[in-house]
SEFIZA-3560 file (N, C-alpha, C; in Angstrom, 3 decimals):
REM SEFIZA-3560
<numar><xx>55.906</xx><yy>87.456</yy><zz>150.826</zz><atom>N</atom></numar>
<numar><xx>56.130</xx><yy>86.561</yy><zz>149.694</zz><atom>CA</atom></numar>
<numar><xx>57.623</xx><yy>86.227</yy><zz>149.587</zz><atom>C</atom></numar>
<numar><xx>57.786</xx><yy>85.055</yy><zz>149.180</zz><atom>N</atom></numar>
<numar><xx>59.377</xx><yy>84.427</yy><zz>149.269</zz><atom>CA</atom></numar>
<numar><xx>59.404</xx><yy>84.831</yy><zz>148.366</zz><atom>C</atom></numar>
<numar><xx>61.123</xx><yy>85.324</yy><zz>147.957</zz><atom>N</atom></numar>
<numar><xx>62.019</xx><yy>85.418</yy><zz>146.259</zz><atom>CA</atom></numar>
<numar><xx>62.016</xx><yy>84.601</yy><zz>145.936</zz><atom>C</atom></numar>
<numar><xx>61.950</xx><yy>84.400</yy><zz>144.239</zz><atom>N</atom></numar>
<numar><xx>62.505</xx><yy>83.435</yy><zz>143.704</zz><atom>CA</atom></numar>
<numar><xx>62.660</xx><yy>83.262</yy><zz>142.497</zz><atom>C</atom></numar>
<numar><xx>63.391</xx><yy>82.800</yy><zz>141.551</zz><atom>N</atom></numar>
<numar><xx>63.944</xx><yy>83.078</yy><zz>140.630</zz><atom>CA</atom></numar>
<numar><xx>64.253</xx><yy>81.281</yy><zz>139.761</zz><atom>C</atom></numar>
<numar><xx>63.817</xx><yy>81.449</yy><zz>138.295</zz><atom>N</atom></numar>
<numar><xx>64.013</xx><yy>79.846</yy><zz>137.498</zz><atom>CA</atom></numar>
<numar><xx>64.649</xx><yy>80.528</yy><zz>136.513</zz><atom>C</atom></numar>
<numar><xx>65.347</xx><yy>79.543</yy><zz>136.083</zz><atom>N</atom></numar>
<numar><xx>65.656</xx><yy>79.665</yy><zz>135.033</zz><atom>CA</atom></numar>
<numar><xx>65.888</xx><yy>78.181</yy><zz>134.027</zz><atom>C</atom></numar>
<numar><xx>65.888</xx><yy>78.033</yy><zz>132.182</zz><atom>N</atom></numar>
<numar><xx>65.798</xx><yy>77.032</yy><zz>132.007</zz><atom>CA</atom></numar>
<numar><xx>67.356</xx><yy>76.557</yy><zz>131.465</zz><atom>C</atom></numar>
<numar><xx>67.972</xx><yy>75.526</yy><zz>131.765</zz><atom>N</atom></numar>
<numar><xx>69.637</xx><yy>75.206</yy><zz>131.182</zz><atom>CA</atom></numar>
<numar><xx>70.030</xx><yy>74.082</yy><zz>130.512</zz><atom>C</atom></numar>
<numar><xx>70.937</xx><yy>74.406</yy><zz>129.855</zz><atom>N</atom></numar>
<numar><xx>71.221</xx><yy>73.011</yy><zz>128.948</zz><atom>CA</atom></numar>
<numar><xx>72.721</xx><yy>72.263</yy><zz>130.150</zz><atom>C</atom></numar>
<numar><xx>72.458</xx><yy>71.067</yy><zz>130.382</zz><atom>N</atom></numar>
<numar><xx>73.921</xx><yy>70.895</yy><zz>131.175</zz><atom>CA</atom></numar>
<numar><xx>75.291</xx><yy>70.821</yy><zz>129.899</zz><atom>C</atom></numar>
<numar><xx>76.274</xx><yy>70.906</yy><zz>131.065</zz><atom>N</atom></numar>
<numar><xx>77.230</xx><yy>70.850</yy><zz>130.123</zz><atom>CA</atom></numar>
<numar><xx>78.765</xx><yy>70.891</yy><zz>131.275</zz><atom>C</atom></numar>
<numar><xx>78.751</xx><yy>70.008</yy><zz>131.527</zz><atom>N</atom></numar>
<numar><xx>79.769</xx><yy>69.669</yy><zz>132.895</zz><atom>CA</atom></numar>
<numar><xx>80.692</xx><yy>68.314</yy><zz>132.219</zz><atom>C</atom></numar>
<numar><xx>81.810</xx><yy>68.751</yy><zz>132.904</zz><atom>N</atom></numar>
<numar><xx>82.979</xx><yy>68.385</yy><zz>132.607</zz><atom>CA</atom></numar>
<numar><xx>83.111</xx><yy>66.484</yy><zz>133.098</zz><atom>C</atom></numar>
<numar><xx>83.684</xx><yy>65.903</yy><zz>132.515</zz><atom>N</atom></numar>
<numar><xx>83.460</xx><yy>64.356</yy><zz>133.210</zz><atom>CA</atom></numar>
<numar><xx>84.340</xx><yy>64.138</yy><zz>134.546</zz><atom>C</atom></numar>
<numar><xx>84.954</xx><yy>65.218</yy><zz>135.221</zz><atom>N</atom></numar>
<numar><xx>85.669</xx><yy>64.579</yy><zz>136.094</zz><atom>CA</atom></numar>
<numar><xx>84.871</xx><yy>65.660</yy><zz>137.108</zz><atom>C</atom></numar>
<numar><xx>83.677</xx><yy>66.499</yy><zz>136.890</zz><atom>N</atom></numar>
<numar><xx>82.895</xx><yy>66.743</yy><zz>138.365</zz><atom>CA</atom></numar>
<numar><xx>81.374</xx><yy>65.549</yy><zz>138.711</zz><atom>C</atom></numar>
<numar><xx>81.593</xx><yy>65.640</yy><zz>139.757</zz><atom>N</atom></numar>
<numar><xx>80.688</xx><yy>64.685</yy><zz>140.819</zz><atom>CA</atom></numar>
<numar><xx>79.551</xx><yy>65.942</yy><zz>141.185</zz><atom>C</atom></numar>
<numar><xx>78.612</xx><yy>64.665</yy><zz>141.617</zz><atom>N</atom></numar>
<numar><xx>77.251</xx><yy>65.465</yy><zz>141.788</zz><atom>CA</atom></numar>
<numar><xx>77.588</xx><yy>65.506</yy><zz>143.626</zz><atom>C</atom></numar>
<numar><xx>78.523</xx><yy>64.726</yy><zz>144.429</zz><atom>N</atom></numar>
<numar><xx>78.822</xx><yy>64.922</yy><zz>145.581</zz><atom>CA</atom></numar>
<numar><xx>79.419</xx><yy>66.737</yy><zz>145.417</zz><atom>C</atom></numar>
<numar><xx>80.271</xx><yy>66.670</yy><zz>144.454</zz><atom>N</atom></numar>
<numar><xx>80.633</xx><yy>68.182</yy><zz>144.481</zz><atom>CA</atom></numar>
<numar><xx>79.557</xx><yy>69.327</yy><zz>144.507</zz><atom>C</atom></numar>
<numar><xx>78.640</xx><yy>69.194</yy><zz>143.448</zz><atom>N</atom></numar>
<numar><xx>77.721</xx><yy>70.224</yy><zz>143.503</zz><atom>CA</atom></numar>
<numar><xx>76.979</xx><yy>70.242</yy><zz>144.832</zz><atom>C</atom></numar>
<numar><xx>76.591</xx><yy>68.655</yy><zz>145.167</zz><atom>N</atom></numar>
<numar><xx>76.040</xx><yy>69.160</yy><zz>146.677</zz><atom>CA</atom></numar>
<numar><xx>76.477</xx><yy>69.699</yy><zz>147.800</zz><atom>C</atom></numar>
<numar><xx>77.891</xx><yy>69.678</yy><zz>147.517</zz><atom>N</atom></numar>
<numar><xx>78.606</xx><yy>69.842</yy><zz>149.078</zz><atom>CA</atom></numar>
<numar><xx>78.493</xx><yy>71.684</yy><zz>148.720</zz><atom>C</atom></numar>
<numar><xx>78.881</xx><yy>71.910</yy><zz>147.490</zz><atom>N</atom></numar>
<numar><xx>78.534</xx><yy>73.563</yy><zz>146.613</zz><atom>CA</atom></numar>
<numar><xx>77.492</xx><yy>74.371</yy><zz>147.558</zz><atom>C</atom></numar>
<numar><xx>76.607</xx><yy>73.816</yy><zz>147.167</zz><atom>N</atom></numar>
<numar><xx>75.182</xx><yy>74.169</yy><zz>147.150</zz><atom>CA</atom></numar>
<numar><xx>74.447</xx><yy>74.271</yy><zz>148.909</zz><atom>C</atom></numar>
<numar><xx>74.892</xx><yy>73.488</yy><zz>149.650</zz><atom>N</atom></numar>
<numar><xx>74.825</xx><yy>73.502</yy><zz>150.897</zz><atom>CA</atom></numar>
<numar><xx>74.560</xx><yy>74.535</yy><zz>152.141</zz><atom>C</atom></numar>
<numar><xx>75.548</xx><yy>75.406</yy><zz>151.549</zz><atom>N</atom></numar>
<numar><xx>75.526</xx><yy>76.943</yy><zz>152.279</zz><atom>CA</atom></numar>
<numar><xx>74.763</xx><yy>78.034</yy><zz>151.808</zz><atom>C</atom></numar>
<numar><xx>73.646</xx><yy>77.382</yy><zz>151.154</zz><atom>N</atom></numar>
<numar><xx>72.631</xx><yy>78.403</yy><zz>150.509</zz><atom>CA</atom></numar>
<numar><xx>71.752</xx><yy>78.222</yy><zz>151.732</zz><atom>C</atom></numar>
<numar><xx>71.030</xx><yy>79.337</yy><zz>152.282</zz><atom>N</atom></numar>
<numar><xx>69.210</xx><yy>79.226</yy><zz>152.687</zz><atom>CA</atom></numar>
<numar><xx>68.145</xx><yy>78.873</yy><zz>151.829</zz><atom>C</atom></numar>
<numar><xx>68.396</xx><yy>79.335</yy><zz>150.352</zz><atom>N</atom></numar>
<numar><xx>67.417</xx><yy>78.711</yy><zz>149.739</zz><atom>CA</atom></numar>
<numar><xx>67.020</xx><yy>77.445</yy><zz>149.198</zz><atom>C</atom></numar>
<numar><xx>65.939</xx><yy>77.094</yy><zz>149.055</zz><atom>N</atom></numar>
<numar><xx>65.880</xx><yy>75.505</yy><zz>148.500</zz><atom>CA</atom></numar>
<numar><xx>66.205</xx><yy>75.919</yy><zz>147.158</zz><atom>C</atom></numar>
<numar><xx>66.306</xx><yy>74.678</yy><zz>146.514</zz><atom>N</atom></numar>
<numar><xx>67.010</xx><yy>74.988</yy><zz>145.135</zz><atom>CA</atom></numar>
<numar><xx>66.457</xx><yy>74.059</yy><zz>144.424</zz><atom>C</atom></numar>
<numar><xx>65.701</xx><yy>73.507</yy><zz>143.466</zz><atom>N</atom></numar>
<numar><xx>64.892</xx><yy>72.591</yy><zz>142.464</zz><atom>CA</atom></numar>
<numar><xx>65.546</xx><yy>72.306</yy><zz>141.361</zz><atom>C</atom></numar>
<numar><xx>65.511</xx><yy>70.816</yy><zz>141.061</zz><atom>N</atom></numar>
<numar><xx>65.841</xx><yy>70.673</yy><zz>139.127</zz><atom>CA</atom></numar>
<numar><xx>64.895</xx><yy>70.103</yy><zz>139.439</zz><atom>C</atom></numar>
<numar><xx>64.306</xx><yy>70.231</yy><zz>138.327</zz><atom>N</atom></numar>
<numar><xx>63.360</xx><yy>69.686</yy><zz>137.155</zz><atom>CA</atom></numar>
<numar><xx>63.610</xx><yy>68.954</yy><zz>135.794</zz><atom>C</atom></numar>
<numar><xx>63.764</xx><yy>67.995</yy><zz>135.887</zz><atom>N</atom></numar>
<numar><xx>63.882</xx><yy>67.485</yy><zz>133.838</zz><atom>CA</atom></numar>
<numar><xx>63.185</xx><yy>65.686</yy><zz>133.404</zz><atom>C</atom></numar>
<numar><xx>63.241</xx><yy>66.038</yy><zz>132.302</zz><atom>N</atom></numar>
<numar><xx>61.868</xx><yy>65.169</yy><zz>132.112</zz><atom>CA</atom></numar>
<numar><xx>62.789</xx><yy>63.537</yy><zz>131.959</zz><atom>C</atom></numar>
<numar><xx>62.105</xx><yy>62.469</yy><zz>132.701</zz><atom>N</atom></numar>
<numar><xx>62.833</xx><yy>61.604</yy><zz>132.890</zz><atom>CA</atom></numar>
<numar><xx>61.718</xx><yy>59.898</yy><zz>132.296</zz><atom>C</atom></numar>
<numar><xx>62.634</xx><yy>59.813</yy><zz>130.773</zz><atom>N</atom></numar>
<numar><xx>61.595</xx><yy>58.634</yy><zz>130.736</zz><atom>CA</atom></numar>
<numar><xx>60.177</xx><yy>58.913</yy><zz>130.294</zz><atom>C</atom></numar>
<numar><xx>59.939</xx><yy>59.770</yy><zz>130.211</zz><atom>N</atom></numar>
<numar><xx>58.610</xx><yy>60.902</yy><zz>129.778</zz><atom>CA</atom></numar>
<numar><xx>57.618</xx><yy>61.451</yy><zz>130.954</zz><atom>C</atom></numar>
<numar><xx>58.281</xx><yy>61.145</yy><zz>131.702</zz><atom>N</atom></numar>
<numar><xx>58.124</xx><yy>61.633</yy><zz>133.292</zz><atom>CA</atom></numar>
<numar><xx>58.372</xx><yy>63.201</yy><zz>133.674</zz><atom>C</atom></numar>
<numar><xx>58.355</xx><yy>64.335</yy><zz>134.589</zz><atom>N</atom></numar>
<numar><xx>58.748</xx><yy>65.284</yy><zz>134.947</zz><atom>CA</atom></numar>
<numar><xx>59.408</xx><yy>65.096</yy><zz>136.235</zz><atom>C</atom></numar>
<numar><xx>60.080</xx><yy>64.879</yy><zz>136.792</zz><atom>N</atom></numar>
<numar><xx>61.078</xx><yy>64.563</yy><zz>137.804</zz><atom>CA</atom></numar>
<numar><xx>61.409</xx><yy>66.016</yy><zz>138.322</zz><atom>C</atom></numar>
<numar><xx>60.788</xx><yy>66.429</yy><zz>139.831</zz><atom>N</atom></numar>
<numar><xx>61.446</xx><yy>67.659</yy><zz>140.214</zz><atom>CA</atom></numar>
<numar><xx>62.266</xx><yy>67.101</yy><zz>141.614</zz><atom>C</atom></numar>
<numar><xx>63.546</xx><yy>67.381</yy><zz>141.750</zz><atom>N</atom></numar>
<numar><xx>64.036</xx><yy>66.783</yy><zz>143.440</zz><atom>CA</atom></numar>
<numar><xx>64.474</xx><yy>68.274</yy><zz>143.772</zz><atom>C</atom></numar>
<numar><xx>64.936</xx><yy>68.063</yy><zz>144.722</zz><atom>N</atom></numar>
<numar><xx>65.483</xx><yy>69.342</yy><zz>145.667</zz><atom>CA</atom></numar>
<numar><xx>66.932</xx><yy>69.278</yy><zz>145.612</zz><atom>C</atom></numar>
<numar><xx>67.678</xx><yy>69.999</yy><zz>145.189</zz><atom>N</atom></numar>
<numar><xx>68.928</xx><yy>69.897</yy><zz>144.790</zz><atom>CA</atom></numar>
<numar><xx>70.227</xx><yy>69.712</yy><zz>146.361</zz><atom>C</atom></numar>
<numar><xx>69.085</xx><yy>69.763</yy><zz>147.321</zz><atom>N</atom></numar>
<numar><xx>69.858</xx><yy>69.748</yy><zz>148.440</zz><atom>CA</atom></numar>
<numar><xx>69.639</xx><yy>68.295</yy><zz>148.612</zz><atom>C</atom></numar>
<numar><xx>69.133</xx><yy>67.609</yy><zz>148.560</zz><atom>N</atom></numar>
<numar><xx>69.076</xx><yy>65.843</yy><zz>148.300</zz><atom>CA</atom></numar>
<numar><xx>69.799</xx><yy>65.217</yy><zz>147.510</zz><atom>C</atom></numar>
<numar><xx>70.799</xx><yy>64.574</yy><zz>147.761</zz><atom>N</atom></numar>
<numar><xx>71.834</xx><yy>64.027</yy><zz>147.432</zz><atom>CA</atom></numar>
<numar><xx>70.877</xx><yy>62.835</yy><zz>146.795</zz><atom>C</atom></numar>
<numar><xx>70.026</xx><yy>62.151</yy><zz>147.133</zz><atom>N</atom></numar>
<numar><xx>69.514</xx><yy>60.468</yy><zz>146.501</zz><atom>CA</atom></numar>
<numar><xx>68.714</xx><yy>61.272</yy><zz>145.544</zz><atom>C</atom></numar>
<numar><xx>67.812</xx><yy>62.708</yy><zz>145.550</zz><atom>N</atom></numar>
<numar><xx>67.314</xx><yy>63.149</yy><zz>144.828</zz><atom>CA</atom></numar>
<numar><xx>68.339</xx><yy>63.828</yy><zz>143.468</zz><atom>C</atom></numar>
<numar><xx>69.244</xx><yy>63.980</yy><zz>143.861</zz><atom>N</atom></numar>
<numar><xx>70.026</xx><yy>64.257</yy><zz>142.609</zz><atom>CA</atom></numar>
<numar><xx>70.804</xx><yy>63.546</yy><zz>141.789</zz><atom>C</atom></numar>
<numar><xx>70.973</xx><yy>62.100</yy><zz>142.919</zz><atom>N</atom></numar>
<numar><xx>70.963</xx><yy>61.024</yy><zz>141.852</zz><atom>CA</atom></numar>
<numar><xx>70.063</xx><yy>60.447</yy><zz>140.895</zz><atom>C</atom></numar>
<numar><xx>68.754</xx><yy>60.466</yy><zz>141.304</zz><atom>N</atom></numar>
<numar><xx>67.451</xx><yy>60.007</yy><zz>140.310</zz><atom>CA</atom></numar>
<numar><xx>67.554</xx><yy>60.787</yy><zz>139.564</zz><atom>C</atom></numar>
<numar><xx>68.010</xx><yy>61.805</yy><zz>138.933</zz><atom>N</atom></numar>
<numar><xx>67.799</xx><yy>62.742</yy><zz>137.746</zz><atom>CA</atom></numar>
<numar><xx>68.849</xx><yy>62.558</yy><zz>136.414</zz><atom>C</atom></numar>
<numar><xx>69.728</xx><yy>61.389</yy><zz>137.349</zz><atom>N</atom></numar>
<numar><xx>70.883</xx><yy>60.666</yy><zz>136.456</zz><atom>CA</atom></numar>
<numar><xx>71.248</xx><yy>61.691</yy><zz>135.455</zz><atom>C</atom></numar>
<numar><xx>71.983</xx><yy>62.825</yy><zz>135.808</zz><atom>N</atom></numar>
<numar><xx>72.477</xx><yy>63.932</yy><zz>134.766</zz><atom>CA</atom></numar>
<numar><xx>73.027</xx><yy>63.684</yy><zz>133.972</zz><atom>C</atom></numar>
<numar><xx>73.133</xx><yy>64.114</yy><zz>132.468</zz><atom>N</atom></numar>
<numar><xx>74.324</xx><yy>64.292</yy><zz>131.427</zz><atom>CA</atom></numar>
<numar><xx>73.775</xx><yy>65.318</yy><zz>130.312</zz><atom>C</atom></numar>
<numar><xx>75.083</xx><yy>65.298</yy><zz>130.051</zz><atom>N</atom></numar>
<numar><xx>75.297</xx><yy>66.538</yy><zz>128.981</zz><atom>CA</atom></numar>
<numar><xx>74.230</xx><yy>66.571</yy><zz>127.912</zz><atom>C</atom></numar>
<numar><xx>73.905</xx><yy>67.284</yy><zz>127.692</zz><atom>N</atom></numar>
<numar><xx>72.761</xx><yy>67.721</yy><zz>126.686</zz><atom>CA</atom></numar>
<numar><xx>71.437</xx><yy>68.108</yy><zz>127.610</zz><atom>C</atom></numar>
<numar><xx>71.282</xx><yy>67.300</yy><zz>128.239</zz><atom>N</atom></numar>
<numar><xx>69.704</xx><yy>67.619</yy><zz>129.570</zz><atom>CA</atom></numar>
<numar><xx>69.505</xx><yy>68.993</yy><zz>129.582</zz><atom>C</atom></numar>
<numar><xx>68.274</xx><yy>68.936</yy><zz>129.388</zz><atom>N</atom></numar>
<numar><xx>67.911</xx><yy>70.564</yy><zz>129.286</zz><atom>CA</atom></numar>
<numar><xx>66.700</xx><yy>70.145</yy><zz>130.899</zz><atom>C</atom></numar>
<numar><xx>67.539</xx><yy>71.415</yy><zz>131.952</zz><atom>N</atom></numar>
<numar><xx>66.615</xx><yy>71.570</yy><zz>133.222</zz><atom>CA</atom></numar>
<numar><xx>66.100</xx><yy>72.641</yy><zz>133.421</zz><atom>C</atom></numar>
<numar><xx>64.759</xx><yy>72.656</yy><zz>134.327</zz><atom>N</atom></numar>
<numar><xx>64.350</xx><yy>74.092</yy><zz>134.729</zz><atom>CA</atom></numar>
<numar><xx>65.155</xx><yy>74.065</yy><zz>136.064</zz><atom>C</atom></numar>
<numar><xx>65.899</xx><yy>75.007</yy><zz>136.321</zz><atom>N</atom></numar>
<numar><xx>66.371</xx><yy>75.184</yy><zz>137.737</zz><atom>CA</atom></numar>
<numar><xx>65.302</xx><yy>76.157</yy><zz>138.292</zz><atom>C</atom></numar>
<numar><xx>64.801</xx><yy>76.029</yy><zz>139.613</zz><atom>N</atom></numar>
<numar><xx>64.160</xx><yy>76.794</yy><zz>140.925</zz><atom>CA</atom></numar>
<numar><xx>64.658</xx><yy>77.049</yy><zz>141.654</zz><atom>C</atom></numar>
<numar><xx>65.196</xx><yy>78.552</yy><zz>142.428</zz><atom>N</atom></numar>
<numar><xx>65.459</xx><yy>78.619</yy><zz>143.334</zz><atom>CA</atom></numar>
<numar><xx>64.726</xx><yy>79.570</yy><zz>144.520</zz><atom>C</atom></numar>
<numar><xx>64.244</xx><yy>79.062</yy><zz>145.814</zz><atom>N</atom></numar>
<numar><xx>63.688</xx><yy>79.819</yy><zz>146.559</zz><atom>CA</atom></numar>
<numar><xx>64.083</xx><yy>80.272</yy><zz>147.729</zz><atom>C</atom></numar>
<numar><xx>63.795</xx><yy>81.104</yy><zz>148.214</zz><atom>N</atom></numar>
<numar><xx>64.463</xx><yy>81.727</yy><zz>149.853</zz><atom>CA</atom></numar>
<numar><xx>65.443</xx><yy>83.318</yy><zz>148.971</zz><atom>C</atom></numar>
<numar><xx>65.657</xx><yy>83.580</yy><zz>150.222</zz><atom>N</atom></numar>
<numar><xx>66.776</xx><yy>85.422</yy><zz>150.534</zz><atom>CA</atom></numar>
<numar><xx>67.696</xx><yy>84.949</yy><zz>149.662</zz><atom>C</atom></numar>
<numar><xx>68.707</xx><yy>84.313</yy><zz>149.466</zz><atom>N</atom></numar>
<numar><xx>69.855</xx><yy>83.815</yy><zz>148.892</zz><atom>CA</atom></numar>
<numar><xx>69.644</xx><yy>83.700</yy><zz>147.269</zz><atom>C</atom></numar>
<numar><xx>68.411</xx><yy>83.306</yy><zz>146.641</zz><atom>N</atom></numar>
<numar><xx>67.984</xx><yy>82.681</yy><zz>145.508</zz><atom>CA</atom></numar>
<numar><xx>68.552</xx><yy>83.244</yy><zz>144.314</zz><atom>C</atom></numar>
<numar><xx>68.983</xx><yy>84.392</yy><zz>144.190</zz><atom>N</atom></numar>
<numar><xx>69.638</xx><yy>84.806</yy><zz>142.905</zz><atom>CA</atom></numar>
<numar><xx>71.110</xx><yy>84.756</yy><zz>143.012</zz><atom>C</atom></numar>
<numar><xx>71.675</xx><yy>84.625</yy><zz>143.901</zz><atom>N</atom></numar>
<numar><xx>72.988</xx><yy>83.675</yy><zz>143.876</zz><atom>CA</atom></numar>
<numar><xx>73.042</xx><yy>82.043</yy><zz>143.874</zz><atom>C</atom></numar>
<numar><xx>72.210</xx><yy>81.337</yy><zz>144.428</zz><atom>N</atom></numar>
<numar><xx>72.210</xx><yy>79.837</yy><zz>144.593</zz><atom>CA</atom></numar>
<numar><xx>71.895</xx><yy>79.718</yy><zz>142.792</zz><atom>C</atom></numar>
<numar><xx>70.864</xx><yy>80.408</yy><zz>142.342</zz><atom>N</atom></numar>
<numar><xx>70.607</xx><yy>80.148</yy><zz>140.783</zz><atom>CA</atom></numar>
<numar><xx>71.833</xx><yy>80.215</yy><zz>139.768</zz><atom>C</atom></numar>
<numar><xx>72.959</xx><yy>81.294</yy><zz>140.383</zz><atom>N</atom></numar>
<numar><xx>74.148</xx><yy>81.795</yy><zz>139.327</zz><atom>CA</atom></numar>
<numar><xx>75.131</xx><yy>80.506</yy><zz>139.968</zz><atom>C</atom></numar>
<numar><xx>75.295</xx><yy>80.331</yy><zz>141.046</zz><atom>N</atom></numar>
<numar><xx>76.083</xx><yy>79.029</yy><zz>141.193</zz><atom>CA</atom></numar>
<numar><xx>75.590</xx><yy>77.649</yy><zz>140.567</zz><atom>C</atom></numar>
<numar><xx>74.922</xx><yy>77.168</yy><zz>141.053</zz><atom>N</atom></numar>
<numar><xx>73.785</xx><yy>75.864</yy><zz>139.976</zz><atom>CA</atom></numar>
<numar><xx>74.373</xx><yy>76.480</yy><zz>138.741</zz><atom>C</atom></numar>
<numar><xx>74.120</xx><yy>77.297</yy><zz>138.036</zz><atom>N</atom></numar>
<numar><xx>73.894</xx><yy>77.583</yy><zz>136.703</zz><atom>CA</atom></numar>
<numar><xx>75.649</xx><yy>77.180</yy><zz>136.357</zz><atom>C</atom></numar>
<numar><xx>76.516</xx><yy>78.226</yy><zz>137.186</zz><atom>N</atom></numar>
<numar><xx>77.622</xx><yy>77.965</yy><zz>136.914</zz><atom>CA</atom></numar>
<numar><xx>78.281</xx><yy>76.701</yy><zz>136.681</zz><atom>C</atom></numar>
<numar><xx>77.658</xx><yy>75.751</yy><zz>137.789</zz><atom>N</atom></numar>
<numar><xx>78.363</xx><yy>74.155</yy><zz>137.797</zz><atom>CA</atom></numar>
<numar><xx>77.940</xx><yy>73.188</yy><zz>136.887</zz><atom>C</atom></numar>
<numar><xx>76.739</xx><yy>73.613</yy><zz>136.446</zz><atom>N</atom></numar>
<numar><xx>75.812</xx><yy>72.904</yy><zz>135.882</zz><atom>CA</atom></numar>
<numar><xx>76.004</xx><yy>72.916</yy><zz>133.786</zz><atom>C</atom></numar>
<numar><xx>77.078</xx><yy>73.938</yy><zz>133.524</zz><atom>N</atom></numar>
<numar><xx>76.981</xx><yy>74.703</yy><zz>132.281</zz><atom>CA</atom></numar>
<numar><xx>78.708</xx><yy>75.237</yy><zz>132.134</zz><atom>C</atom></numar>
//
C-alpha cells in the first residue's frame, strides 16, 4: 500500500510568489501531490506537478484546498505545499 497523507488549507501567499515557483519547489518530490478546490461550483482536482493544471485552479488568498500527497516522500512534499501555500 502507498503512503499518503491530506490535509485541508486556507491559502495565504504573498503577491510577489509565482505558481512557476511552487512548481519548480515541488519537482524533486517522488510523490504525486494533488489540490483540490471547488471551482465555480465545480471540484477541480490537478496534480500539482502540472504546471497548466495549476494554473486552472487560478489560486488566491482565502481558497480553502484539500492538499493530497502520495508516494515514500509524502509527508514532506505535504509540509512543503503547506509551507508555500500558507
Amino acid at each position: 500500500m502507498m503512503d499518503q497523507v491530506s490535509e485541508s488549507i486556507r491559502v495565504s501567499i504573498d503577491e510577489t510568489q509565482t505558481i512557476i515557483e511552487l512548481s519548480n519547489k515541488i519537482q524533486r518530490f517522488d510523490s504525486e501531490i494533488y489540490l483540490e478546490k471547488n471551482v465555480e461550483g465545480s471540484l477541480v482536482e490537478v496534480n500539482l506537478k502540472s504546471f497548466l493544471g495549476l494554473i486552472s485552479l487560478r489560486l488566491k488568498n482565502g481558497d480553502v484546498l484539500s492538499v493530497r500527497c502520495e508516494g515514500r516522500d509524502c509527508s514532506v512534499a505535504l509540509e512543503e505545499v503547506k509551507q508555500w501555500l500558507t
